[in-house]
Gaussian input, Z-matrix of N, CA and C with variables (Angstrom, degrees):
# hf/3-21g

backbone

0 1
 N
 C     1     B1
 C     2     B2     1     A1
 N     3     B3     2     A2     1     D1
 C     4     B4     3     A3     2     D2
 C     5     B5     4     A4     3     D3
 N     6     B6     5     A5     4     D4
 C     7     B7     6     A6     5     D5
 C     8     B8     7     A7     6     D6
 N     9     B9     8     A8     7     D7
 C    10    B10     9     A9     8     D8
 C    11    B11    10    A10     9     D9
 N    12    B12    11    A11    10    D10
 C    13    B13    12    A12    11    D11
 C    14    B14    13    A13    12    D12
 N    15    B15    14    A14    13    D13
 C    16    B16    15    A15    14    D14
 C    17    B17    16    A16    15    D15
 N    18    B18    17    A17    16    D16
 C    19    B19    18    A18    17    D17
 C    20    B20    19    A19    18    D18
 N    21    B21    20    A20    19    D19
 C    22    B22    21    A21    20    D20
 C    23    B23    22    A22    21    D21
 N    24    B24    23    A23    22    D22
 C    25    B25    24    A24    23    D23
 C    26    B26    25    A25    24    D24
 N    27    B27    26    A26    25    D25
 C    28    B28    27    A27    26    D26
 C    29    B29    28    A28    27    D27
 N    30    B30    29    A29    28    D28
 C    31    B31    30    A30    29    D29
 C    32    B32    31    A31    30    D30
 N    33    B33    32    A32    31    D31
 C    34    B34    33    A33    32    D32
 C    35    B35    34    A34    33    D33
 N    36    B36    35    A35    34    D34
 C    37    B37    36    A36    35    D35
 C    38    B38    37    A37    36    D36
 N    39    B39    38    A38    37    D37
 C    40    B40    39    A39    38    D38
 C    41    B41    40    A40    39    D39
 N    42    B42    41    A41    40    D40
 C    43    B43    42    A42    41    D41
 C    44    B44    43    A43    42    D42
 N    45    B45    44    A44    43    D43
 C    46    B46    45    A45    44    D44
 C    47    B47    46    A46    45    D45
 N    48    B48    47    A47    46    D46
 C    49    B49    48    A48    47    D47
 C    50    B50    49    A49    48    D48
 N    51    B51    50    A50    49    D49
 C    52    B52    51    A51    50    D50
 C    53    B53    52    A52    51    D51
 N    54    B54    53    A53    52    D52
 C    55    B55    54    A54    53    D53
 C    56    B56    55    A55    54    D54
 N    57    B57    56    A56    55    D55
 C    58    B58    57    A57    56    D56
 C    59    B59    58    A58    57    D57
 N    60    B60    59    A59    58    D58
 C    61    B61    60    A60    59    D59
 C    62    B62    61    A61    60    D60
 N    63    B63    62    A62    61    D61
 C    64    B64    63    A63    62    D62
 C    65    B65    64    A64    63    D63
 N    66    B66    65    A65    64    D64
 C    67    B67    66    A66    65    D65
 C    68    B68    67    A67    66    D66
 N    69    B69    68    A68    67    D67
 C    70    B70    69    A69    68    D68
 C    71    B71    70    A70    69    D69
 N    72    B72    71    A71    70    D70
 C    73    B73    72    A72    71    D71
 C    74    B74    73    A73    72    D72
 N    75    B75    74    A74    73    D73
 C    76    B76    75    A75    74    D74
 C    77    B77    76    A76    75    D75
 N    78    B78    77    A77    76    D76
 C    79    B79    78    A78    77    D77
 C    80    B80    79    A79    78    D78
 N    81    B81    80    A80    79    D79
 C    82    B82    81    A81    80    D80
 C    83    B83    82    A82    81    D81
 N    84    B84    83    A83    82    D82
 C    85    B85    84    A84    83    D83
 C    86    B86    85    A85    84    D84
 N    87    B87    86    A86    85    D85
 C    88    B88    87    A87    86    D86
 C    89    B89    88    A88    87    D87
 N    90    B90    89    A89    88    D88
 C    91    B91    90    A90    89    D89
 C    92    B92    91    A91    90    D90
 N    93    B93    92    A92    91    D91
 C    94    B94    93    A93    92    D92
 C    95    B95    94    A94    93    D93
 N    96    B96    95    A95    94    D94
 C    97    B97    96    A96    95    D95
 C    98    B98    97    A97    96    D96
 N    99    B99    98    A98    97    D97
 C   100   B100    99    A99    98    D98
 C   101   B101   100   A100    99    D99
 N   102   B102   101   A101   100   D100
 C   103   B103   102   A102   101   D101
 C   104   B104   103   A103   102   D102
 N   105   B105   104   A104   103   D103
 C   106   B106   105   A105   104   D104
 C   107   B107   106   A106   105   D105
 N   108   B108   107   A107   106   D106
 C   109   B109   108   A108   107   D107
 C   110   B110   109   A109   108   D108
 N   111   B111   110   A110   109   D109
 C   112   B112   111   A111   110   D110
 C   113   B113   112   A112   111   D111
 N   114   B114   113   A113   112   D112
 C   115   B115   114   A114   113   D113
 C   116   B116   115   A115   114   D114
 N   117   B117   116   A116   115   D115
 C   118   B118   117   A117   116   D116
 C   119   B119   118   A118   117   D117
 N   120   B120   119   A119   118   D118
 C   121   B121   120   A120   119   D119
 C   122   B122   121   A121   120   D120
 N   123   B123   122   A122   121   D121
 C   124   B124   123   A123   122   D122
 C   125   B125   124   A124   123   D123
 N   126   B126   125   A125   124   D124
 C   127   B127   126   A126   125   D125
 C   128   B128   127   A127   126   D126
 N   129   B129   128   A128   127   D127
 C   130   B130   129   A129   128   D128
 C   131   B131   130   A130   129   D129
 N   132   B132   131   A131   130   D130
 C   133   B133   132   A132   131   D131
 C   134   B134   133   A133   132   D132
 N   135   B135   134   A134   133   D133
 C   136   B136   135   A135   134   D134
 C   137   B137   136   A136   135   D135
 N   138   B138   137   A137   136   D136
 C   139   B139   138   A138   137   D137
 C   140   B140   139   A139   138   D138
 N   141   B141   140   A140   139   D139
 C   142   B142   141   A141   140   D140
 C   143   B143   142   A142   141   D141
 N   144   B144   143   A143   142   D142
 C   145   B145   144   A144   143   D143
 C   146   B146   145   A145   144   D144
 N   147   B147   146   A146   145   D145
 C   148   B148   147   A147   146   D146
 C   149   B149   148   A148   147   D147
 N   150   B150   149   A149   148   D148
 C   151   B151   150   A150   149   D149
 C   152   B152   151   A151   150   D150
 N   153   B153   152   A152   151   D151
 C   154   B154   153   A153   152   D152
 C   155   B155   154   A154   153   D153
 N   156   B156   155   A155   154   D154
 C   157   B157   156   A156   155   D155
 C   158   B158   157   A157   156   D156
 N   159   B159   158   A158   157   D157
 C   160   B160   159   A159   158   D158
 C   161   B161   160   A160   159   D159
 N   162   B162   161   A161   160   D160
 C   163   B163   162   A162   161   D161
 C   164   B164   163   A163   162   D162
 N   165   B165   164   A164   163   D163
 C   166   B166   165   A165   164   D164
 C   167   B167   166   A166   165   D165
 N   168   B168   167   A167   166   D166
 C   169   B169   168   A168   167   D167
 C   170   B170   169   A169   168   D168
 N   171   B171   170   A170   169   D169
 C   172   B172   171   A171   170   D170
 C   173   B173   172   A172   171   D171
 N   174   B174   173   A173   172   D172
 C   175   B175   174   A174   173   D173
 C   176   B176   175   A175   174   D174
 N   177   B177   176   A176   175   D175
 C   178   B178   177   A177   176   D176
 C   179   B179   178   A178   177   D177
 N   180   B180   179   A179   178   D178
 C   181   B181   180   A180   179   D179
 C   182   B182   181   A181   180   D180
 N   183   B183   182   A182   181   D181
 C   184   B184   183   A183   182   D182
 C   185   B185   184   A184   183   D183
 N   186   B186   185   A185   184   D184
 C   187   B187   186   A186   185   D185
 C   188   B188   187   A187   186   D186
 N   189   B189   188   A188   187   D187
 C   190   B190   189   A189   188   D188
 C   191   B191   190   A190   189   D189
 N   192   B192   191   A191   190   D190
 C   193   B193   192   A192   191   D191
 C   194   B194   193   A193   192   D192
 N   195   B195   194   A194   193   D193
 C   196   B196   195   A195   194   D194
 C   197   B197   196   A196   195   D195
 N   198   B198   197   A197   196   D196
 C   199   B199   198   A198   197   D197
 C   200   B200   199   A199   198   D198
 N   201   B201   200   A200   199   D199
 C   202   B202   201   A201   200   D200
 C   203   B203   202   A202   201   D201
 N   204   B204   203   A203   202   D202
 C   205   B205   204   A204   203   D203
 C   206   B206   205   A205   204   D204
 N   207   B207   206   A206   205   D205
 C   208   B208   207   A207   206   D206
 C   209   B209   208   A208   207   D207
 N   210   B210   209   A209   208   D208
 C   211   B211   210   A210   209   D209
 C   212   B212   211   A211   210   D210
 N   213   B213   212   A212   211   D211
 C   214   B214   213   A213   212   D212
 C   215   B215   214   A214   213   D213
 N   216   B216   215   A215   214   D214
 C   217   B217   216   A216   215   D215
 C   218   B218   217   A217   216   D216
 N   219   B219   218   A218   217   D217
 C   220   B220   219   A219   218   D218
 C   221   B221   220   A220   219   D219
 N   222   B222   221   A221   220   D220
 C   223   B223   222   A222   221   D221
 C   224   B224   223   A223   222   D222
 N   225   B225   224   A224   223   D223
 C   226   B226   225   A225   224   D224
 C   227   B227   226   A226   225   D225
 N   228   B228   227   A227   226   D226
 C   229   B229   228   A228   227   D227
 C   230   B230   229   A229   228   D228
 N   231   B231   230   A230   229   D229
 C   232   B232   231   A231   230   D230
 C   233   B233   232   A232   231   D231
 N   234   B234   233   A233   232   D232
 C   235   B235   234   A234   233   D233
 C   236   B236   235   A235   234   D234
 N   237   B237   236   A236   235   D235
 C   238   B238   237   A237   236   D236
 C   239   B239   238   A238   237   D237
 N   240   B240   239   A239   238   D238
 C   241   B241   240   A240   239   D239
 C   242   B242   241   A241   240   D240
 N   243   B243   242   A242   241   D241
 C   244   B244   243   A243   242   D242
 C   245   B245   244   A244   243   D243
 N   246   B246   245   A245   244   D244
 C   247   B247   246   A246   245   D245
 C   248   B248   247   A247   246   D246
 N   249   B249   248   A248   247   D247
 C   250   B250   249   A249   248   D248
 C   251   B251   250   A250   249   D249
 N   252   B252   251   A251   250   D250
 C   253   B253   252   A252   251   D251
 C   254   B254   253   A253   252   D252
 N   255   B255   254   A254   253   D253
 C   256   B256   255   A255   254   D254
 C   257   B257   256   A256   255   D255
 N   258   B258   257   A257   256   D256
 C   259   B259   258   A258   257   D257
 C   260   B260   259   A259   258   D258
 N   261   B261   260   A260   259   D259
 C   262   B262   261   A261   260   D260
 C   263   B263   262   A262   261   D261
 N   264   B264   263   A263   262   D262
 C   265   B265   264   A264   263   D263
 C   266   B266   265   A265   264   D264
 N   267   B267   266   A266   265   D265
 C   268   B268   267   A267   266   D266
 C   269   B269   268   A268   267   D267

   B1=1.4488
   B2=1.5207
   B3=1.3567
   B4=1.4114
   B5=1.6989
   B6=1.3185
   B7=1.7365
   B8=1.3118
   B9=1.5091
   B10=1.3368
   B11=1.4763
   B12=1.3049
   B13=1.2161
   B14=1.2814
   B15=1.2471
   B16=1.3243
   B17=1.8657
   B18=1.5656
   B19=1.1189
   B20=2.1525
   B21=0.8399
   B22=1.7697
   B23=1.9809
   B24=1.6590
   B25=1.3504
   B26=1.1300
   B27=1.4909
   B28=1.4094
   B29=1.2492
   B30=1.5355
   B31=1.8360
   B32=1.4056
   B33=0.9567
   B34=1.6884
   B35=1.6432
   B36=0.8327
   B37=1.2948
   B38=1.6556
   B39=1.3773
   B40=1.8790
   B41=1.8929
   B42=1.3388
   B43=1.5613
   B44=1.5387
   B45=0.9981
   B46=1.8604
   B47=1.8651
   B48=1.9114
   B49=1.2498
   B50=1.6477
   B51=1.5422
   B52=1.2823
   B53=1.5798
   B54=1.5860
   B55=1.5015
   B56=1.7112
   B57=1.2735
   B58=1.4695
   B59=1.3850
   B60=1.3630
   B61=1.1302
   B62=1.6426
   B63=1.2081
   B64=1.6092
   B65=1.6773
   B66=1.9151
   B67=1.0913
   B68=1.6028
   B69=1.3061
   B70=1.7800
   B71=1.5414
   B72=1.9505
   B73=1.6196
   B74=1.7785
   B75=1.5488
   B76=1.6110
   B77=1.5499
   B78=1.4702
   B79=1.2393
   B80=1.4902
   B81=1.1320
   B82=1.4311
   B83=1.2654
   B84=1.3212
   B85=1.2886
   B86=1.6387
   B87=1.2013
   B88=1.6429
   B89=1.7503
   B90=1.5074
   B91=1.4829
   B92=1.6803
   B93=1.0715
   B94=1.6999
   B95=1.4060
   B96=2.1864
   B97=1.1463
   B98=2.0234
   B99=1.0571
   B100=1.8683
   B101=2.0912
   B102=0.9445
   B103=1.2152
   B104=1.4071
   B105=1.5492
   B106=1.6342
   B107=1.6945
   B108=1.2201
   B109=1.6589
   B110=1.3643
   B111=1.7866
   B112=1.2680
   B113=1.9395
   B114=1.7913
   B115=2.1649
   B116=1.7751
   B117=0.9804
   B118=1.4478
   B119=1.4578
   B120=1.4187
   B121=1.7967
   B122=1.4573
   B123=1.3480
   B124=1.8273
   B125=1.9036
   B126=1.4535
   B127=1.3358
   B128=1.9485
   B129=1.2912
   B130=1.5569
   B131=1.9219
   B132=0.9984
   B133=1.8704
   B134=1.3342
   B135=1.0965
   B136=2.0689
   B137=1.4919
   B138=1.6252
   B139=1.3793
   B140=1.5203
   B141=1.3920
   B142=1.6692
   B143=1.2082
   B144=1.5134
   B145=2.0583
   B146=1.2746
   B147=1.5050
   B148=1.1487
   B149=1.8038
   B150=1.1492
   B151=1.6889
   B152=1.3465
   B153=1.0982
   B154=1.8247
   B155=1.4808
   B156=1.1087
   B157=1.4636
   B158=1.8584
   B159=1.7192
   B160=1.4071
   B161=1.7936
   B162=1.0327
   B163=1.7366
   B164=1.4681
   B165=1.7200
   B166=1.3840
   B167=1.5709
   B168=1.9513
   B169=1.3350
   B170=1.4617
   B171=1.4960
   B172=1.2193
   B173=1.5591
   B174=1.7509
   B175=1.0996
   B176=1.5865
   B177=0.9417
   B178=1.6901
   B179=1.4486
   B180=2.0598
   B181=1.4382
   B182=1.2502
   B183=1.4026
   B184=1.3128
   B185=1.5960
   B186=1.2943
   B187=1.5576
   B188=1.0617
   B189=1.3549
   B190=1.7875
   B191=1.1068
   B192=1.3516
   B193=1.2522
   B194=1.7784
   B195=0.9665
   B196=1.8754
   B197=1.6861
   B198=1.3561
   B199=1.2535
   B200=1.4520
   B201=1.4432
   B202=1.1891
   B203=1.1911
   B204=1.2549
   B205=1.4316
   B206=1.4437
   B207=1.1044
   B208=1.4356
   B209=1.7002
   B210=1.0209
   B211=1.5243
   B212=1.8410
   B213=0.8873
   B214=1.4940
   B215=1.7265
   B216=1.8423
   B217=1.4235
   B218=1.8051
   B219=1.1960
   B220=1.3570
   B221=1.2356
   B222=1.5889
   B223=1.6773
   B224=1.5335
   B225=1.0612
   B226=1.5528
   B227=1.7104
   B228=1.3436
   B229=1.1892
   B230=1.8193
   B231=1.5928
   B232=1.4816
   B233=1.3380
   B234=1.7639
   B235=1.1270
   B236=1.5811
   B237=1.5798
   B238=1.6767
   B239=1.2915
   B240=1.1655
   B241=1.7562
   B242=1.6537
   B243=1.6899
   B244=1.8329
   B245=1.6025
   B246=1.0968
   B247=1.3181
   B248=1.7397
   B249=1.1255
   B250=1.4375
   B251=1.4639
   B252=1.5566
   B253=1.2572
   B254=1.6032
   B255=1.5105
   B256=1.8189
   B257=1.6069
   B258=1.2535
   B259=1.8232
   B260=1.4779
   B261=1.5193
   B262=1.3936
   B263=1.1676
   B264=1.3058
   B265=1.8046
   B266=1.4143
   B267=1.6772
   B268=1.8266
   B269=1.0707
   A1=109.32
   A2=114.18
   A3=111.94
   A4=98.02
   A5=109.10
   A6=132.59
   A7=113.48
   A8=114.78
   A9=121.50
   A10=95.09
   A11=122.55
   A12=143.20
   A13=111.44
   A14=125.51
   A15=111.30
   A16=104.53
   A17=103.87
   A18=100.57
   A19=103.26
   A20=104.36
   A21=104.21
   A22=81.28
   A23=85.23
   A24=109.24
   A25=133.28
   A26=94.92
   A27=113.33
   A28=110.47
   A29=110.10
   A30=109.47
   A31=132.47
   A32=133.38
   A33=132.94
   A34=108.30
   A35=131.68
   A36=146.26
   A37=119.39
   A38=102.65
   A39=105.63
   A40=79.16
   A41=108.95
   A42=131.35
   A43=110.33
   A44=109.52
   A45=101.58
   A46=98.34
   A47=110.64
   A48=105.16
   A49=97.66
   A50=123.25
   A51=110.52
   A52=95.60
   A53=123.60
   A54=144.97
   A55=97.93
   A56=162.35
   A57=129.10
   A58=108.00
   A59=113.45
   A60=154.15
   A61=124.55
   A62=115.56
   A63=123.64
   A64=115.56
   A65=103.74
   A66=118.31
   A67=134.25
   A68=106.42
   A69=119.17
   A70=109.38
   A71=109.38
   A72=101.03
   A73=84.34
   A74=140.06
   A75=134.05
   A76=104.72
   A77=109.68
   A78=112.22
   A79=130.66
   A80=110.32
   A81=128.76
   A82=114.53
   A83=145.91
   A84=136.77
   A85=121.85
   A86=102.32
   A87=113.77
   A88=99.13
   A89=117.88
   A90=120.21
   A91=92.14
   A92=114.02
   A93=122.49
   A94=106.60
   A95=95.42
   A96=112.20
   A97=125.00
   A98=108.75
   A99=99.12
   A100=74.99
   A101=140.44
   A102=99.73
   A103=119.26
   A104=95.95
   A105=121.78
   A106=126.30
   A107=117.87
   A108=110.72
   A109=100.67
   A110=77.82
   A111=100.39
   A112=102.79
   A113=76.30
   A114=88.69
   A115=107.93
   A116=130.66
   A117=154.44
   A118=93.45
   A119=98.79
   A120=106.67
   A121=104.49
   A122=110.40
   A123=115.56
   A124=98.40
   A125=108.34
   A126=123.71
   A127=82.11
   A128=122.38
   A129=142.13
   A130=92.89
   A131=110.31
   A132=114.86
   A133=88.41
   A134=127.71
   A135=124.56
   A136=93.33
   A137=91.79
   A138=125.44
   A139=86.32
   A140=105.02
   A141=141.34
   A142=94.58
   A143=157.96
   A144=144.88
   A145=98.61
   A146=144.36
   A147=137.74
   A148=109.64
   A149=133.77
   A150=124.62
   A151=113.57
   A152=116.52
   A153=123.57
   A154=103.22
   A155=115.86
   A156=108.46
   A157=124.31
   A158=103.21
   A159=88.15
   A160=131.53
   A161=114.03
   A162=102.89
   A163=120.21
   A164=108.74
   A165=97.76
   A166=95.28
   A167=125.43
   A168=122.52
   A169=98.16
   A170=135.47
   A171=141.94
   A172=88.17
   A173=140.14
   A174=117.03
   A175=122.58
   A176=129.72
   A177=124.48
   A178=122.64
   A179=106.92
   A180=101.43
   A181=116.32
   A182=112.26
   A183=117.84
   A184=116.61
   A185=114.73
   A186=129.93
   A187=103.46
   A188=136.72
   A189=121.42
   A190=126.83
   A191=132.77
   A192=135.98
   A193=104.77
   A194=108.11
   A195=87.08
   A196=91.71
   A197=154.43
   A198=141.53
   A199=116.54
   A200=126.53
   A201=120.06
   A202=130.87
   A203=145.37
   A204=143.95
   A205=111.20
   A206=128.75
   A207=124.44
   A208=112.58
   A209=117.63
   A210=123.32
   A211=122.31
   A212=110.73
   A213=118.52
   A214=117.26
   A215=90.38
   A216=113.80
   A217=109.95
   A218=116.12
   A219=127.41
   A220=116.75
   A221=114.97
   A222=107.49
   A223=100.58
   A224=133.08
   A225=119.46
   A226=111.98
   A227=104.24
   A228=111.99
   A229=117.95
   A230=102.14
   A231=110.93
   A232=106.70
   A233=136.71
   A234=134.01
   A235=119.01
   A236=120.81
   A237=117.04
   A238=95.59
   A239=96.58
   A240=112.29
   A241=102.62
   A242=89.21
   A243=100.31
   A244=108.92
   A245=111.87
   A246=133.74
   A247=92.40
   A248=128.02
   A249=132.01
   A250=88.45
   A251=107.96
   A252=107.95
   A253=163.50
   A254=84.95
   A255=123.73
   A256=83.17
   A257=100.36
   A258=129.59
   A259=100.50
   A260=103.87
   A261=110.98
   A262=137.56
   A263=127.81
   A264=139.12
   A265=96.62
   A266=90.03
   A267=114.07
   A268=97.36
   D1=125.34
   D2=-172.69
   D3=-80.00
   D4=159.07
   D5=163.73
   D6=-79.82
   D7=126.62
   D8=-173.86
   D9=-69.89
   D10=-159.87
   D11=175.56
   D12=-83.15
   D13=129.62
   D14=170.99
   D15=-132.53
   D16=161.40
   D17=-163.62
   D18=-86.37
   D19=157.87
   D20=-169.76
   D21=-83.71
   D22=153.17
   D23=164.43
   D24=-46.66
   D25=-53.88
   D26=-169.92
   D27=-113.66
   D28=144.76
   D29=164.22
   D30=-43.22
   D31=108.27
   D32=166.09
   D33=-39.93
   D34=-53.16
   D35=-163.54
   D36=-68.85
   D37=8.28
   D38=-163.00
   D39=-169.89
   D40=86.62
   D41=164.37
   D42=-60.72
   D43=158.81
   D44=-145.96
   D45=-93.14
   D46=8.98
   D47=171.92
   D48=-116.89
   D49=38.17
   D50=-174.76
   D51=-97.68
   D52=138.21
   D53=-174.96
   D54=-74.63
   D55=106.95
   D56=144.08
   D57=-71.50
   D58=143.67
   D59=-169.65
   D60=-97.33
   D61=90.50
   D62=177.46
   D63=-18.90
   D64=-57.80
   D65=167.01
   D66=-46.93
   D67=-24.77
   D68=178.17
   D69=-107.05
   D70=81.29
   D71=-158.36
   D72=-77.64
   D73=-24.82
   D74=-174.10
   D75=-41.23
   D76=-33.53
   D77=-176.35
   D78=-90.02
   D79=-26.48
   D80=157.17
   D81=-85.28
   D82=-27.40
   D83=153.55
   D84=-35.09
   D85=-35.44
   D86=-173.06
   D87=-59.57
   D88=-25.61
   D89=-147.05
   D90=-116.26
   D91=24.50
   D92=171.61
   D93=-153.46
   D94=130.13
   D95=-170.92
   D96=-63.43
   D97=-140.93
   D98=179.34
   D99=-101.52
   D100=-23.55
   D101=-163.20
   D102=-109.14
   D103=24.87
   D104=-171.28
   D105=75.73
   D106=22.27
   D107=156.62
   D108=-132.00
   D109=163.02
   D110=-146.25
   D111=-83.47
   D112=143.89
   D113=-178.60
   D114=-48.74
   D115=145.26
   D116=156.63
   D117=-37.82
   D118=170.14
   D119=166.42
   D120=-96.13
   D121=-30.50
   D122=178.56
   D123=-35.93
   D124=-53.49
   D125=-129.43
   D126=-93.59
   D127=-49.29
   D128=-150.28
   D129=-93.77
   D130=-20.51
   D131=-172.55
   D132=38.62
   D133=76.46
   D134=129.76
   D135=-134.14
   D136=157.96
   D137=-156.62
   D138=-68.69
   D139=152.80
   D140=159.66
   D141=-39.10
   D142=-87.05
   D143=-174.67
   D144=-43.89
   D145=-82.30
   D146=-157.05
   D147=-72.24
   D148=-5.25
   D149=148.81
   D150=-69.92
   D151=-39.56
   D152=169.10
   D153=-58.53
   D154=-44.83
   D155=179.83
   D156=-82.18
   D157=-38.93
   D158=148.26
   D159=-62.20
   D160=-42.90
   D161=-179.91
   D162=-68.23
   D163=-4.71
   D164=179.64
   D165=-87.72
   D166=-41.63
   D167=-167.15
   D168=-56.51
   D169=-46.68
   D170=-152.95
   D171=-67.13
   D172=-65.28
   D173=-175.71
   D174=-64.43
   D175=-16.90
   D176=171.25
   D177=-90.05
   D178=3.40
   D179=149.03
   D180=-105.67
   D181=4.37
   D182=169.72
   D183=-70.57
   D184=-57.72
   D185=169.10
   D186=-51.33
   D187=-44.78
   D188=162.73
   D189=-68.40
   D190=-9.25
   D191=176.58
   D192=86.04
   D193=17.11
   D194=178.52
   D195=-92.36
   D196=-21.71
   D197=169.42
   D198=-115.32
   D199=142.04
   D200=-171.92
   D201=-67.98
   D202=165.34
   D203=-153.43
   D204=-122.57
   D205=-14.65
   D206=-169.16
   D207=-158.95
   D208=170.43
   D209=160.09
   D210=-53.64
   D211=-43.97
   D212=178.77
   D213=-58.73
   D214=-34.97
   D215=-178.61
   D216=-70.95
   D217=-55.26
   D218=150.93
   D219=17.54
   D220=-91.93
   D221=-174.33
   D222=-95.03
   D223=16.71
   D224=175.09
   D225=-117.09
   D226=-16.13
   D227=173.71
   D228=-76.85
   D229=144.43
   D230=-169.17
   D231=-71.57
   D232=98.42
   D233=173.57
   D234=-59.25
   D235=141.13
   D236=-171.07
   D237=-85.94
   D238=124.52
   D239=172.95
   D240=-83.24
   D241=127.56
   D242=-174.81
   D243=-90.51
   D244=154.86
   D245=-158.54
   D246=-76.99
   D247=140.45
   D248=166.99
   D249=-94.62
   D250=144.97
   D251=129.40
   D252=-67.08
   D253=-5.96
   D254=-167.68
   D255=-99.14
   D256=148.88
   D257=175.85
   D258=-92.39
   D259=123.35
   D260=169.06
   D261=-62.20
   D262=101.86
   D263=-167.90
   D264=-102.27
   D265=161.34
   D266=-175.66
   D267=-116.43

C-alpha cells in the first residue's frame, strides 16, 4: 500500500542551523500571534532547539521595543513592514 503524502514536520524554509535574530523583528513577527504570544512549535513546525531559540529572540526584541509586548500593544503598535521581493510599480 503506497503512503499518501504527508506534510513534513518541519519548515523547509528555516534549515536546522538557521540563528533568528533579535534584530530581524519581520522575522520573528511571523512567530507571534494577533494577541502577542508566541505560536507553539505544533502550530509554527520548527524543531523543539530552534522554538527555544525563537521565544528567547522574540523576548529580547520585545525588551527593546522593536516587537510588541502585549494585546493592548497589538493595534497601536508600529507593525515591521516586510521587504517584498517584487519592485514597486504604479
Amino acid at each position: 500500500m503506497l503512503k499518501k503524502g504527508r506534510r513534513s514536520k518541519f519548515r523547509p524554509e528555516y534549515p536546522a542551523d538557521f540563528k533568528f535574530d533579535y534584530k530581524d523583528p519581520a522575522t520573528l513577527y511571523r512567530f507571534i500571534m494577533e494577541g502577542g504570544k508566541i505560536i507553539p512549535s505544533r502550530i509554527s513546525k520548527v524543531s523543539n532547539s530552534q522554538q527555544r531559540h525563537v521565544a528567547a529572540q522574540v523576548k529580547v526584541a520585545r525588551n527593546l521595543a522593536l516587537l510588541p509586548s502585549g494585546t493592548d500593544a497589538y493595534d497601536t503598535f508600529r507593525r515591521p513592514e516586510p521587504i517584498s521581493p517584487k519592485p514597486f510599480e504604479i
